[in-house]
C-alpha positions as CSV (number, residue, x, y, z in Angstrom):
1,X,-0.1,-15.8,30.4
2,X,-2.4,-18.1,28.7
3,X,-2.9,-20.4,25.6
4,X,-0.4,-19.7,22.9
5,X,-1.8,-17.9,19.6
6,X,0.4,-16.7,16.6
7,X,-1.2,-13.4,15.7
8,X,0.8,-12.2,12.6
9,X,3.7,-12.8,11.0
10,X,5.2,-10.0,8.7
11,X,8.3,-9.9,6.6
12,X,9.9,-6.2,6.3
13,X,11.8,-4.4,4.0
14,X,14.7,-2.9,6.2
15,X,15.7,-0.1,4.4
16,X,11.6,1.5,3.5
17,X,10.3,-0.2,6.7
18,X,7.8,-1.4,3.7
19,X,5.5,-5.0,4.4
20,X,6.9,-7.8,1.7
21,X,4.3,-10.1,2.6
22,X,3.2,-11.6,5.8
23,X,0.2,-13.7,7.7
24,X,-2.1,-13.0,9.9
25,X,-3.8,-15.6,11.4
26,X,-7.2,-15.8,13.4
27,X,-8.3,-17.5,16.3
28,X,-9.5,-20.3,14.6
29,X,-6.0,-20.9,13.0
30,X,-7.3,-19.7,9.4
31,X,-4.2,-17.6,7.9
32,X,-4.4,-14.9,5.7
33,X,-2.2,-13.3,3.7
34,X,-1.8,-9.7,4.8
35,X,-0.9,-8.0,1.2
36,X,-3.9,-9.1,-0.5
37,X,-6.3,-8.5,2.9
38,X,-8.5,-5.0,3.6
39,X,-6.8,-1.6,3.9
40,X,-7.3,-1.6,7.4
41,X,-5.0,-4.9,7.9
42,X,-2.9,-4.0,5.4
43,X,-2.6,-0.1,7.6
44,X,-2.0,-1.6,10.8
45,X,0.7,-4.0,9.6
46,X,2.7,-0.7,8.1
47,X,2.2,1.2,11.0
48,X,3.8,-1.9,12.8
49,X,6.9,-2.5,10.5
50,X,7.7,1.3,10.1
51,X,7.5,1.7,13.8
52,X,10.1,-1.1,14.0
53,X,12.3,0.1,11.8
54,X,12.3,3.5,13.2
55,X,13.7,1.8,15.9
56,X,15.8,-0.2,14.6
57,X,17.4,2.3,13.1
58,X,17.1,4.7,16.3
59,X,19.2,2.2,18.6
60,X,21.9,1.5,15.6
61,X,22.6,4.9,15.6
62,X,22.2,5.9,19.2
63,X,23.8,2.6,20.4
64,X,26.4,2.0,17.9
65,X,25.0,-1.3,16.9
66,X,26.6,-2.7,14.0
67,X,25.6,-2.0,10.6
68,X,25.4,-5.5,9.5
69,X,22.1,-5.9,11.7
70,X,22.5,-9.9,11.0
71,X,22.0,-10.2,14.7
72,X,20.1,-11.8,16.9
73,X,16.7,-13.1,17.5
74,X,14.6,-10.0,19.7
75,X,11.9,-10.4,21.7
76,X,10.0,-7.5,23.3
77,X,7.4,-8.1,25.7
78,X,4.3,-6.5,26.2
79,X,1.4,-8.0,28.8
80,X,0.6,-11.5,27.5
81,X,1.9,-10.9,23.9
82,X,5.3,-10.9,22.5
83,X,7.3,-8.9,19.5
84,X,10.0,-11.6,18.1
85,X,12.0,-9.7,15.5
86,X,15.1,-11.2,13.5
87,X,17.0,-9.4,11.4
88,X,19.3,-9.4,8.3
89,X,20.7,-6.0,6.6
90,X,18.4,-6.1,4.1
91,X,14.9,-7.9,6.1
92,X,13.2,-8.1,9.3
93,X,10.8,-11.1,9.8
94,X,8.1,-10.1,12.9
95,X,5.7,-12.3,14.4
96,X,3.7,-11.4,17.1
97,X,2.6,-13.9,19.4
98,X,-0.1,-14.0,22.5
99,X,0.3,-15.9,25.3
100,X,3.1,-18.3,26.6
101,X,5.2,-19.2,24.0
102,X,6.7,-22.8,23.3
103,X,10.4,-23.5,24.8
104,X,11.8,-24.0,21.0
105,X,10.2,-21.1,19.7
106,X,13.5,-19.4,19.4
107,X,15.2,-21.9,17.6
108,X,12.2,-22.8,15.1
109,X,12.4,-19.0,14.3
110,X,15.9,-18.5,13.2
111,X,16.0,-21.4,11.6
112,X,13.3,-20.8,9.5
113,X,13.8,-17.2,8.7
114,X,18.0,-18.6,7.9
115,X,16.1,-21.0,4.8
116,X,14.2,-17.8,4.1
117,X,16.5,-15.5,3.7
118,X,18.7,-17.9,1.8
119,X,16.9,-19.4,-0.6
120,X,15.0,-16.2,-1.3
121,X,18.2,-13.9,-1.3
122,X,18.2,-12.4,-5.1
123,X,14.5,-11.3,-4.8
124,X,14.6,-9.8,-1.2
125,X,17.7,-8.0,-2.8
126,X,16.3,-6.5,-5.1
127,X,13.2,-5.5,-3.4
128,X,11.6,-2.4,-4.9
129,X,8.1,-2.5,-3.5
130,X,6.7,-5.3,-5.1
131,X,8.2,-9.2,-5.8
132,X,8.4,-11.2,-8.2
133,X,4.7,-13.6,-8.2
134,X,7.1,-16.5,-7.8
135,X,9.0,-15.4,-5.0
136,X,6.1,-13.9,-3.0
137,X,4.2,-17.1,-3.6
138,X,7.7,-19.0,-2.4
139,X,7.9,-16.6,0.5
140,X,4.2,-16.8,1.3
141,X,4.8,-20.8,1.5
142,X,8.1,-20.2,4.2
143,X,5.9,-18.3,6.4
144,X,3.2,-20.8,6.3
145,X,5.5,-23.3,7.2
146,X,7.2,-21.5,9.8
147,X,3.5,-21.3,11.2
148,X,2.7,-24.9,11.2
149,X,6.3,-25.7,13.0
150,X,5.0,-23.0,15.6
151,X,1.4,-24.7,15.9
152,X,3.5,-28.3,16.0
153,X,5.9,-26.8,18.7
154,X,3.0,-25.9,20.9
155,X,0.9,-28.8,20.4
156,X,3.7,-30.9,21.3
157,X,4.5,-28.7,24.5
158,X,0.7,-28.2,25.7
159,X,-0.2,-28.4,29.5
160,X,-2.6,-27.5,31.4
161,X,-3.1,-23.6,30.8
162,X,-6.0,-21.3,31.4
163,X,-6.5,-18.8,28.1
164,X,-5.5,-15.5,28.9
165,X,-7.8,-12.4,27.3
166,X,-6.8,-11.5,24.3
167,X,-5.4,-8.1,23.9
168,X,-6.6,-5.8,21.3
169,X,-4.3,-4.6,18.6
170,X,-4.3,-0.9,20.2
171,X,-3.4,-2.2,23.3
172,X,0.0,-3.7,21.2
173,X,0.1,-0.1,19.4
174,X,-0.2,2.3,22.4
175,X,3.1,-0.3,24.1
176,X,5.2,0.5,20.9
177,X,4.4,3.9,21.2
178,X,5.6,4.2,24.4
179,X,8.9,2.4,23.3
180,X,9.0,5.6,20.4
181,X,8.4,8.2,22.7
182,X,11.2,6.3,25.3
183,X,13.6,6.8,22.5
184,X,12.7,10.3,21.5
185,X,13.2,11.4,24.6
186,X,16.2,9.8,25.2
187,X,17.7,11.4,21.9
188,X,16.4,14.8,23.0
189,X,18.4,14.0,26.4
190,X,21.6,13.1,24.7
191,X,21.2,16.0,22.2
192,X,21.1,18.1,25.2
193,X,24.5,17.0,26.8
């Protein structure tokens, strides 16, 4: 396990699988937004929410899952980082954390993304690839805050832990892949029946 670190925090357009905005945030704790960062950020964080969507999408139809997708909090585990994904029909807020998470982390996360969604509702609506300055700005300040309640949450849970070794992003990429290929295969499978 090891010390708790909020890697990134995106916020997805369901429907395109498109980044609305998001953080990413360095060991240091300095955020940054994602949308104005390098290509390269900007490229891995697409690559990220279109691989969720895909599956996403895959289990609703495979599974049967409700169409409203206003479900509940996710959390996908891989080595000593998480995947918590909430979702609404028309949004998916992602953070990825690393290492062991605080006990209210679940509860700080719905609540927050809830305020989001809901005082941002007519602008995520009508998402079309780019907000409104006001509204990202707005959003940008949410996911901030949402941060800070994280970094509060841990601070006030701390004990005596060892940091972990941080795992590289491809580490993070190759485990979602897998998850992909898990699903094609199972698709192919059913197909075949």
């Amino acid at each position: 396990t090891g010390l708790f670190h909020v890697d990134r925090i995106l916020m997805v357009d369901r429907t395109s699988g498109t980044v609305i905005t998001g953080l990413r945030q360095d060991r240091d704790g300095t955020a940054t937004d994602t949308i104005n960062s390098t290509g390269s950020i900007q490229g891995e964080d697409q690559i990220v929410s279109g691989m969720l969507t895909a599956i996403m999408s895959f289990s609703q139809e495979a599974f049967g899952k409700d169409e409203g997708g206003g479900g509940e909090l996710s959390t996908l585990e891989f080595e000593n980082s998480q995947l918590h994904v909430k979702a609404t029909p028309l949004v998916l807020l992602v953070i990825r954390t690393i290492g062991t998470p605080p006990a209210k982390i679940n509860s700080i996360i719905e609540n927050r993304f809830d305020r989001m969604v809901t005082d941002n509702a007519d602008a995520l609506a009508s998402f079309d690839g780019r907000l409104p300055h006001a509204s990202r700005l707005e959003i940008q300040a949410q996911l901030r805050r949402l941060l800070r309640e994280l970094r509060k949450a841990e601070s006030d849970g701390v004990s005596a832990r060892k940091q972990g070794p941080r795992r590289p992003f491809m580490t993070f990429l190759m485990a979602l892949s897998g998850v992909i290929l898990a699903a094609l295969l199972l698709i192919a499978i059913l197909n075949a029946i």
